[in-house]
TILUM-584264 format. One line per 2 residues: number of its first residue (from 1); their letters; for each residue x, y, z of N, C-alpha, C. Coordinates in steps of 0.02 Angstrom, whole numbers, plus 50000, padded with zeros to 5 digits. Layout:
<gulums>
NUM	a	X:Y:Z:X:Y:Z:X:Y:Z | ...
</gulums>
This chain:
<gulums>
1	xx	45665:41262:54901:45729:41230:54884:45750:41251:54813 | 45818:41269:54804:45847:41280:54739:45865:41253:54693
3	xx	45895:41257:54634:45934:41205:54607:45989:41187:54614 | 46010:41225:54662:46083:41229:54663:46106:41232:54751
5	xx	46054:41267:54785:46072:41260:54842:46002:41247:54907 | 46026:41173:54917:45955:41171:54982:45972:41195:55057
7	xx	45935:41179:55085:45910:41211:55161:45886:41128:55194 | 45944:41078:55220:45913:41025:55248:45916:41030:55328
9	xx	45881:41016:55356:45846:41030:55435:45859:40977:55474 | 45878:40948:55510:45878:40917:55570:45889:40925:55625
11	xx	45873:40899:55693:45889:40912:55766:45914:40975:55764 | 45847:41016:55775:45889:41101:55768:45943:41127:55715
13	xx	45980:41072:55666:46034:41104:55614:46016:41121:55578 | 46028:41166:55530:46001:41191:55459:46045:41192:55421
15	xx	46071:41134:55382:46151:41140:55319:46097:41192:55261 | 46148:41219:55264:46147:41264:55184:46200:41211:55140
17	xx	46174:41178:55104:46223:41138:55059:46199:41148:54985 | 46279:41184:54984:46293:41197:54919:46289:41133:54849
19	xx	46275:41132:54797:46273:41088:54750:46290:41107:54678 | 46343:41123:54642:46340:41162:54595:46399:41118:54559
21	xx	46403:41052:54556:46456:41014:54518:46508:41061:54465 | 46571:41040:54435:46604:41013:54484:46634:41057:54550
23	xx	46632:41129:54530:46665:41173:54587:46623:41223:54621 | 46549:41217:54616:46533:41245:54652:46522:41338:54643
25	xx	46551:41344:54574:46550:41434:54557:46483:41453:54580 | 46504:41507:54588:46475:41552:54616:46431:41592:54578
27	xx	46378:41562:54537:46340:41595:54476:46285:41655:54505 | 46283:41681:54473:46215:41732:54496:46173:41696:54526
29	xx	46123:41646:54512:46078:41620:54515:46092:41589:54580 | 46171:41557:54597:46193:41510:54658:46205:41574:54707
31	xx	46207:41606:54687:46215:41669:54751:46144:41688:54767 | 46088:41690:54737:46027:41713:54762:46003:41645:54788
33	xx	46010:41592:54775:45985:41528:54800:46022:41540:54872 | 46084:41560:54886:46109:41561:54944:46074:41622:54983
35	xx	46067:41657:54968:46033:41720:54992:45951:41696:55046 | 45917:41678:54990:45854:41621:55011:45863:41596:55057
37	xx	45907:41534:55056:45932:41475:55113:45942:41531:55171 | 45984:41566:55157:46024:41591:55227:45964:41648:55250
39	xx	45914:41660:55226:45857:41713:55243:45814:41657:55287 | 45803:41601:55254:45759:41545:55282:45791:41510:55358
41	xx	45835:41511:55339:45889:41477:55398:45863:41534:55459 | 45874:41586:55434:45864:41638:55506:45786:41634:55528
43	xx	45749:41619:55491:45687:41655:55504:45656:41579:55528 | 45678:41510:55528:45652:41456:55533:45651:41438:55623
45	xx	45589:41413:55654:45621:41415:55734:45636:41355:55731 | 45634:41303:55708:45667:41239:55715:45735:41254:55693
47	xx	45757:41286:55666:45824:41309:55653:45862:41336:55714 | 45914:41305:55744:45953:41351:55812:46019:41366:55794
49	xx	46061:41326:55736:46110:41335:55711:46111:41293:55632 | 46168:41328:55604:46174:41323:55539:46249:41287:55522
51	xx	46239:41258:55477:46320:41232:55446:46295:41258:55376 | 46364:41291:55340:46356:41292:55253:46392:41240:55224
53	xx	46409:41208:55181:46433:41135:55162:46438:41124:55093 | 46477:41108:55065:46506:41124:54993:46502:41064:54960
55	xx	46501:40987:55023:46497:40940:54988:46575:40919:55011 | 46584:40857:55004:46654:40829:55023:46711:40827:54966
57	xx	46704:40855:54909:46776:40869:54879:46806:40943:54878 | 46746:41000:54898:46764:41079:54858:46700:41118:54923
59	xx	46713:41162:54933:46678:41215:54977:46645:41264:54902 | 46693:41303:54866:46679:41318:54841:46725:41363:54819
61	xx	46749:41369:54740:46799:41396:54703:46811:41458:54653 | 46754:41488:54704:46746:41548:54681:46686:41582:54622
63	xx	46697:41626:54612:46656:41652:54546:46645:41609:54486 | 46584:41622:54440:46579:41603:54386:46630:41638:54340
65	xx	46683:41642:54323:46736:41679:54289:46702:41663:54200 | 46662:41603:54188:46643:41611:54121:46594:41662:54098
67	xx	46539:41647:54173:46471:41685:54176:46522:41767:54170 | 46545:41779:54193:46549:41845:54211:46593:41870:54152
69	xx	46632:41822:54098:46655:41872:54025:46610:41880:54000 | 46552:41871:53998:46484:41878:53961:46451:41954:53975
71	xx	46469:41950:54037:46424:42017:54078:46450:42096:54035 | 46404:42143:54027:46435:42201:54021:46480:42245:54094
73	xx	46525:42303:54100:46533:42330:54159:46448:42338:54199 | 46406:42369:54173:46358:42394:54210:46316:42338:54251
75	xx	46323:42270:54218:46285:42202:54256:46352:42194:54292 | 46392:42208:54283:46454:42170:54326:46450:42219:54389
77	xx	46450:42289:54388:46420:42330:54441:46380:42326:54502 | 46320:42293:54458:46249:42260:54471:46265:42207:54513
79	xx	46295:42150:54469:46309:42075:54505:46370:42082:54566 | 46390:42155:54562:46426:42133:54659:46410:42161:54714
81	xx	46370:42212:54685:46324:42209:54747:46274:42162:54757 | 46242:42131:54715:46199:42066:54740:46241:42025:54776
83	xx	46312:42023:54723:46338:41960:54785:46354:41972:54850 | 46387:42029:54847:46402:42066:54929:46333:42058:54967
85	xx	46275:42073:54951:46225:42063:54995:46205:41996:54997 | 46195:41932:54949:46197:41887:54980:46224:41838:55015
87	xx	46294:41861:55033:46335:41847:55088:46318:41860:55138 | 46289:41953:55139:46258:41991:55191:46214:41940:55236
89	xx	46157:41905:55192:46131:41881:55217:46145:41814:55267 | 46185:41786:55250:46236:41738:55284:46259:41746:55359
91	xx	46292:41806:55353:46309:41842:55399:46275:41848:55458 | 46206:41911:55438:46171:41925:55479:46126:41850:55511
93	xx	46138:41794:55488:46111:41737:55518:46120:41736:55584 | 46054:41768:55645:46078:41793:55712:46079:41707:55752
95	xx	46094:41672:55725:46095:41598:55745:46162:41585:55737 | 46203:41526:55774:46278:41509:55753:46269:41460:55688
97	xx	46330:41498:55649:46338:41497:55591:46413:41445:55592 | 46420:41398:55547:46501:41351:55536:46515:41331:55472
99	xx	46543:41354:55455:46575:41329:55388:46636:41273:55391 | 46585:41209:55369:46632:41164:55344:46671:41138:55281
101	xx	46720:41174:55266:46759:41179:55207:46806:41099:55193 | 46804:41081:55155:46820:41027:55107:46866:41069:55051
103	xx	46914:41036:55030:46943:41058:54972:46961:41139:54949 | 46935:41151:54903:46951:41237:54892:46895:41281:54921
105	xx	46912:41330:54951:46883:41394:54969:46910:41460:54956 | 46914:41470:54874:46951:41520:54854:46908:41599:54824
107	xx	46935:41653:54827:46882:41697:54822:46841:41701:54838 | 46763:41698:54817:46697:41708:54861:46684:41670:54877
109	xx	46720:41580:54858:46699:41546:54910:46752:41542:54981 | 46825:41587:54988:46825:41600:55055:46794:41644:55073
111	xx	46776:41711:55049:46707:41751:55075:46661:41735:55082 | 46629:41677:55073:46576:41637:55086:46580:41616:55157
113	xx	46658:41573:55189:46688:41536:55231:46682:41591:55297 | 46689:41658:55247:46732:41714:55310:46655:41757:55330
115	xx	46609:41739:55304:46518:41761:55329:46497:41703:55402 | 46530:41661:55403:46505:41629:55465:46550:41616:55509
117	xx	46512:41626:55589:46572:41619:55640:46633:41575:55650 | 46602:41516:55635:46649:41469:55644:46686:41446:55570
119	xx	46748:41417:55575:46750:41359:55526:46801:41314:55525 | 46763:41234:55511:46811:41188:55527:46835:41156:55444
121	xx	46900:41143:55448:46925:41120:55358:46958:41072:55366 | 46962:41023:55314:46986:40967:55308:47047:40988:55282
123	xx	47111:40931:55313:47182:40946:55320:47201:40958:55218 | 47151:40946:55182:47169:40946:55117:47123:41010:55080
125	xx	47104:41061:55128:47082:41124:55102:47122:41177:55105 | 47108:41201:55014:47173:41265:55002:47119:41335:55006
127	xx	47150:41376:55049:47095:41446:55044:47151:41492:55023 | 47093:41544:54995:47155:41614:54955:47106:41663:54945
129	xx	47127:41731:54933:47098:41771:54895:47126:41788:54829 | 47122:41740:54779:47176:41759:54730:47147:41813:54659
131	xx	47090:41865:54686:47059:41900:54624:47120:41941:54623 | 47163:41959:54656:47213:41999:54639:47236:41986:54559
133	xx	47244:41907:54561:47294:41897:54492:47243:41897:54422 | 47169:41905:54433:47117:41939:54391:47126:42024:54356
135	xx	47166:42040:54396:47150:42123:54403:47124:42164:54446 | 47076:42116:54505:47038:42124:54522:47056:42136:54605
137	xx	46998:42162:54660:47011:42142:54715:46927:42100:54727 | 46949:42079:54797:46898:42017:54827:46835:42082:54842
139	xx	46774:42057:54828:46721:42091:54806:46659:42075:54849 | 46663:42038:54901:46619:42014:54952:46620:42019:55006
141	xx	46686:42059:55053:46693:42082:55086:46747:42058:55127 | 46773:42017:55083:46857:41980:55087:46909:42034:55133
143	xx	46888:42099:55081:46939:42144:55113:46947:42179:55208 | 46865:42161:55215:46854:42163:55288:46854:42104:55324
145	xx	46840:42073:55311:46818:42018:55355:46873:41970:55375 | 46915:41972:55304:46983:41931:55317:47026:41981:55365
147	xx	47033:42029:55366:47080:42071:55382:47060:42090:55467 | 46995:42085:55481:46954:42059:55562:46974:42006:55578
149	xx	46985:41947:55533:46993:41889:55573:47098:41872:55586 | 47120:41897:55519:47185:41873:55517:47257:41929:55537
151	xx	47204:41999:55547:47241:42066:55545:47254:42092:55497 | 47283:42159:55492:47290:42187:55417:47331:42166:55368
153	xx	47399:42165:55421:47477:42160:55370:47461:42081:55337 | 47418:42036:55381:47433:41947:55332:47376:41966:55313
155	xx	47318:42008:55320:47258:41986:55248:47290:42040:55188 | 47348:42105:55195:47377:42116:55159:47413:42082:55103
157	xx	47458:42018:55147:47498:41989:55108:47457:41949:55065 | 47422:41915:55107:47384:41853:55076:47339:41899:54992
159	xx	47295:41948:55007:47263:41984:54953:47299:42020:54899 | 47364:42040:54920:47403:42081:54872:47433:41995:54826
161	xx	47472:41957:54862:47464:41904:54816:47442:41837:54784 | 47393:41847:54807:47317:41814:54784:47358:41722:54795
163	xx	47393:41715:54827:47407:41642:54842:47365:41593:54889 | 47386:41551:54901:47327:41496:54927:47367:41478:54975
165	xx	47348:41467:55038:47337:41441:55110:47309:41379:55110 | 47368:41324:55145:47341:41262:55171:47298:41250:55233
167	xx	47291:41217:55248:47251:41180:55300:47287:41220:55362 | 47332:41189:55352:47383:41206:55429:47408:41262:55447
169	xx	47445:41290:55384:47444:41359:55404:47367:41421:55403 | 47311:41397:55381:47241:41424:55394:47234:41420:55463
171	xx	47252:41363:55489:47223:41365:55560:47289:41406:55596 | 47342:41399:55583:47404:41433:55625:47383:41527:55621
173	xx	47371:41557:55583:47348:41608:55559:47268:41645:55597 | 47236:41587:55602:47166:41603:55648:47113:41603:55590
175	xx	47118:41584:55520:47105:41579:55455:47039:41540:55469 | 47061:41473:55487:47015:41390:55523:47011:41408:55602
177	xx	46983:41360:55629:46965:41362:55717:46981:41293:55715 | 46976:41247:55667:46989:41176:55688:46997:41135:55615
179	xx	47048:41075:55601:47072:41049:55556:47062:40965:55586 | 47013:40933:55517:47011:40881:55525:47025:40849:55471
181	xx	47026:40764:55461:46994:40709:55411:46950:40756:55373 | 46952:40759:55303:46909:40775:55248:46850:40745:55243
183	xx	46858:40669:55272:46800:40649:55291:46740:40639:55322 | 46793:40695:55375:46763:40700:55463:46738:40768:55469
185	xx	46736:40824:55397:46725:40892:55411:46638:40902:55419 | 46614:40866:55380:46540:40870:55389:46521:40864:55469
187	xx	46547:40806:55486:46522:40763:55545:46543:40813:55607 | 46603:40830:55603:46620:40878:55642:46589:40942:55655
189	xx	46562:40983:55602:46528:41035:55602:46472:41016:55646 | 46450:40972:55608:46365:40940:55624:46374:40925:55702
191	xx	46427:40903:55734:46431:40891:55791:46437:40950:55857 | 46458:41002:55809:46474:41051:55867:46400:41114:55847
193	xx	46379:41112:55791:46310:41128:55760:46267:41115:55820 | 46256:41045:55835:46207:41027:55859:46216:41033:55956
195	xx	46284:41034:55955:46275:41063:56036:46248:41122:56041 | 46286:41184:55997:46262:41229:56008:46190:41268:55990
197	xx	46174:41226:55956:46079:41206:55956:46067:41198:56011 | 46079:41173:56046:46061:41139:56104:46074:41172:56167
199	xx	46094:41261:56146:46118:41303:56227:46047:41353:56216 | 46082:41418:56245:46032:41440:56281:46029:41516:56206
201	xx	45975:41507:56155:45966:41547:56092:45978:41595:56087 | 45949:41614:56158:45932:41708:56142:46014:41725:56185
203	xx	46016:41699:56236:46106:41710:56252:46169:41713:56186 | 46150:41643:56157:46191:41639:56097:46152:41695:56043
205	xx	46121:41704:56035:46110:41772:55987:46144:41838:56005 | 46124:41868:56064:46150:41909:56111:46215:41920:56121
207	xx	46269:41853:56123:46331:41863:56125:46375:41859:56041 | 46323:41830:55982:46353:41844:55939:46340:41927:55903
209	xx	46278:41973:55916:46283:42032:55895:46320:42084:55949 | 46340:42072:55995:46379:42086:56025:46448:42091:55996
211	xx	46474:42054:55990:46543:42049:55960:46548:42067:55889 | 46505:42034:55846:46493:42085:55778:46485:42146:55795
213	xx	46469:42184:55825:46439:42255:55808:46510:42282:55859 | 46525:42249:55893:46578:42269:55934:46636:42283:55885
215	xx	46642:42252:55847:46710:42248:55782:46675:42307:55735 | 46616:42337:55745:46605:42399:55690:46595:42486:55740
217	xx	46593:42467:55789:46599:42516:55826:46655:42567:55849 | 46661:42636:55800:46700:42682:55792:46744:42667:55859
219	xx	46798:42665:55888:46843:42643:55936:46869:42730:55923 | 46874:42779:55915:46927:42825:55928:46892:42884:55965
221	xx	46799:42899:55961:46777:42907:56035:46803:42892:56097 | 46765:42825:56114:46784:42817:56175:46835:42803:56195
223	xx	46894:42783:56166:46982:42797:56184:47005:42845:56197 | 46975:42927:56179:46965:42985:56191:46946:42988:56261
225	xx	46872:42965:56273:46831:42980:56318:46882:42929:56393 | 46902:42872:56373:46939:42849:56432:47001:42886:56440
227	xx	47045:42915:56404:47114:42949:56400:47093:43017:56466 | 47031:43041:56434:47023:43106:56485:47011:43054:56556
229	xx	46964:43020:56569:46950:42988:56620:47000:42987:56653 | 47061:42950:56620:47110:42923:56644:47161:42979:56672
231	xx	47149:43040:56642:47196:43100:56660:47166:43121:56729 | 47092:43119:56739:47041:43150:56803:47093:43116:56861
233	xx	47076:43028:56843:47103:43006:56911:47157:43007:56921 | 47215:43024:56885:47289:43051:56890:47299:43109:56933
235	xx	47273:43145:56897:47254:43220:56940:47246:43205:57021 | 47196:43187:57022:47153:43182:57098:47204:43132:57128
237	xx	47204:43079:57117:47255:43034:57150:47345:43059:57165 | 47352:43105:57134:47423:43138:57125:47397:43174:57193
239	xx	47339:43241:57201:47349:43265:57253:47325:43220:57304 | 47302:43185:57324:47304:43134:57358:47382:43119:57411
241	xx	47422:43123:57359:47463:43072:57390:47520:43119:57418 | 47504:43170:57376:47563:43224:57416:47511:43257:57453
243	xx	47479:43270:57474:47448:43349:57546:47399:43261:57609 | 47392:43198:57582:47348:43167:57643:47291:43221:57684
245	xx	47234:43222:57623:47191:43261:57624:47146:43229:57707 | 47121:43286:57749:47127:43264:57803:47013:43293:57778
247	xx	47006:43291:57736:46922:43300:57716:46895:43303:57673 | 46845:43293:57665:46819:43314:57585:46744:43342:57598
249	xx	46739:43410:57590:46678:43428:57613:46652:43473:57544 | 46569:43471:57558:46519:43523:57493:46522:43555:57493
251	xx	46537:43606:57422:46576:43669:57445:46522:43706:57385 | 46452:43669:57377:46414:43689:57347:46387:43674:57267
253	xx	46341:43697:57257:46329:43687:57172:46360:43625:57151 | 46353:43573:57194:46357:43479:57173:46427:43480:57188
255	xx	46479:43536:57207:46550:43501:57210:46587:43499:57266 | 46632:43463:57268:46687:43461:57329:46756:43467:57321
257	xx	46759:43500:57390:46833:43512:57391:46883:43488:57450 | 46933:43470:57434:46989:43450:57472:47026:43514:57541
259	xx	46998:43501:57591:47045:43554:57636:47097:43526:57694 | 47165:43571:57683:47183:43558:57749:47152:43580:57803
261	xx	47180:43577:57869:47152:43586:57933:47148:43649:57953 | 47208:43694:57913:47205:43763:57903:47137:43812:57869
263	xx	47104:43759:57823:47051:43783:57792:47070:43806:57720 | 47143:43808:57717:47173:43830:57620:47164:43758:57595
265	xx	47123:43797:57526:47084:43715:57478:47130:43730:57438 | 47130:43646:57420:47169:43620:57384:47134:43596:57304
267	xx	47170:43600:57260:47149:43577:57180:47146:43500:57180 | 47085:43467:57178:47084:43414:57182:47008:43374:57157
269	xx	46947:43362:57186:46893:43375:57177:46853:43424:57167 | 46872:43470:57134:46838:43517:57129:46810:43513:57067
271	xx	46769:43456:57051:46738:43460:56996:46655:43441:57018 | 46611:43456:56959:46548:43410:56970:46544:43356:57007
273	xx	46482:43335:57026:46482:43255:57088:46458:43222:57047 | 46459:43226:56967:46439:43177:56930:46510:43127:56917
275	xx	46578:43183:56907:46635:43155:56894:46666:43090:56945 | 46622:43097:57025:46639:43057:57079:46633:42983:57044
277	xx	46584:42971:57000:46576:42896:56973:46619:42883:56930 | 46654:42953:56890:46719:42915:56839:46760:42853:56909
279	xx	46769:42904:56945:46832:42864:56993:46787:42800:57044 | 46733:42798:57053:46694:42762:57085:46671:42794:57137
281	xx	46685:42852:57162:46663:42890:57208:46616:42929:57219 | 46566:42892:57253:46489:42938:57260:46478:42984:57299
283	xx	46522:43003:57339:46509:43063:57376:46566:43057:57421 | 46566:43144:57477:46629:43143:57511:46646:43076:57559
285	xx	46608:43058:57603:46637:42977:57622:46682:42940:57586 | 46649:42915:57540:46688:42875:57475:46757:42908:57467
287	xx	46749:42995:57449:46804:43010:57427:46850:42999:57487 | 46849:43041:57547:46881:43036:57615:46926:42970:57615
289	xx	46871:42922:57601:46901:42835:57627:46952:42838:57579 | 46922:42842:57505:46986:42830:57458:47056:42887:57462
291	xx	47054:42948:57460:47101:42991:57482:47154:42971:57539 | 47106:42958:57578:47146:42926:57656:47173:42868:57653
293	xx	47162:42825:57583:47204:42753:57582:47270:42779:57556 | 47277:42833:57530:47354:42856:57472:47381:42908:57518
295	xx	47458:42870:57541:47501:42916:57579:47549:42937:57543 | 47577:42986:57568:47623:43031:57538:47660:43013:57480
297	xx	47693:42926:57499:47743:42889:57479:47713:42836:57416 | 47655:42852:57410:47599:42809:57356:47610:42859:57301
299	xx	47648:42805:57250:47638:42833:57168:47587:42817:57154 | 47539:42851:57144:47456:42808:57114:47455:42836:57044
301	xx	47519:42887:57039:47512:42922:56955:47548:42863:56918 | 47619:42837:56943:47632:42776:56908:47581:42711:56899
303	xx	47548:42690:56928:47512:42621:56965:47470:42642:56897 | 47442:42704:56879:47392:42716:56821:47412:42724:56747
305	x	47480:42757:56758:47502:42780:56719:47521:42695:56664
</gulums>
């Protein structure tokens, strides 16, 4: 346990509760205490889910801005990558994670907010990224994570002018998942905490690195790889629908070909019999049946297109 931030345990919950009177900055020392908690949180098996918790007036209001005029550039260097990684650690918490925000969640403490899946805020919490009006930009991974959850152009607006977001418009935005009583944010977390303690772990693990890793996975491959796909079955389904291929026979070396009754082949399957599974088609049967469902008068190039 820290001085600043404990790890309290019950019925499967694990609050990471923050303690750092009156706002909660974000000191060196409160960022590695968080680091700890959220390392312990993962690695604990009585642990099935997590709430982080700021306490009922403030989540947390960002950086130590005193601590850090002190710093030279080269510790200030130093101190954001520590902080970026002990968010990291937050993050990678392969358990469900909820942030119940109270009051302010500005700068790293909305990058704090924006490391766990969920989060529920009381109707009197202001969130922002306002390091802009520092000089600065958000340094914890604000610039991704907000911009995953809220899109580019509003984590644009919101970061270029470092203003603050209410309650209501947080949740209108996709900012919050749910807006309660200030009073009721603990209880609420803790309440939906502890159901989902209570499902099935390794499913809920499973479907949260799923979707994380799904949001980091290069997308302009396989949009490639389906575009051609998508051209194969155009092709084939086009001759399809004009010649009502009356066969589909092996015409050797794994491939098939389309003939009329005359025996002049047609451009159609004439590829590998590996390509038969782009379209679902395992062999000439398959193909035959599907060919023979598309008559003359079947656009199947529009229907795809």
């Amino acid at each position: 346990m820290g001085e600043f931030v404990r790890l309290e345990v019950e019925d499967g919950v694990g609050t990471i509760r923050l303690d750092r009177p009156p706002m909660n900055a974000l000191s060196a020392q409160l960022q590695e205490e968080i680091r700890a908690a959220a390392q312990e949180a993962g690695a604990r098996a009585d642990v099935k889910a997590v709430v982080v918790y700021g306490g009922p007036k403030v989540f947390a209001a960002g950086a130590d801005v005193k601590e850090m005029a002190t710093w030279t550039y080269q510790q200030m260097v130093d101190r954001s990558v520590s902080l970026q990684s002990s968010f990291t650690a937050v993050a990678r918490i392969h358990k469900p994670t909820i942030a119940a925000v109270t009051g302010y969640a500005l700068g790293g403490g909305c990058e704090l907010a924006l490391c766990c899946d969920l989060r529920i805020a009381g109707d009197n919490a202001k969130l922002g990224q306002p390091e802009i009006l520092l000089g600065i930009i958000p340094g914890a991974g604000g610039t991704q994570r907000l911009t995953r959850l809220v899109g580019p152009s509003r984590a644009k607006e919101l970061i270029f002018t470092g203003r603050f977001v209410d309650a209501e418009e947080a949740l209108r935005i996709g900012l919050v998942d749910r807006v309660v009583a200030p009073d009721d944010v603990y209880t609420e977390a803790l309440a939906l905490a502890k159901r989902l303690a209570a499902g099935p772990a390794y499913a809920l693990r499973a479907a949260k690195e799923a979707i994380d890793r799904g949001l980091e996975v290069e997308l302009e491959a396989p949009v490639d790889g389906l575009l051609g796909r998508a051209q194969r079955v155009r092709r084939t389904t086009h001759v399809a629908a004009h010649h009502r291929a009356r066969g589909v026979v092996d015409v050797g070396g794994g491939h098939h070909g389309i003939h009329e009754p005359d025996g002049e082949r047609l451009v159609g399957l004439d590829e590998p019999a590996g390509e038969h599974q782009v379209l679902g088609l395992r062999g000439p049967d398959e193909a035959r049946e599907a060919l023979g469902a598309a008559g003359p008068g079947d656009d199947a190039e529009q229907d795809l297109g």
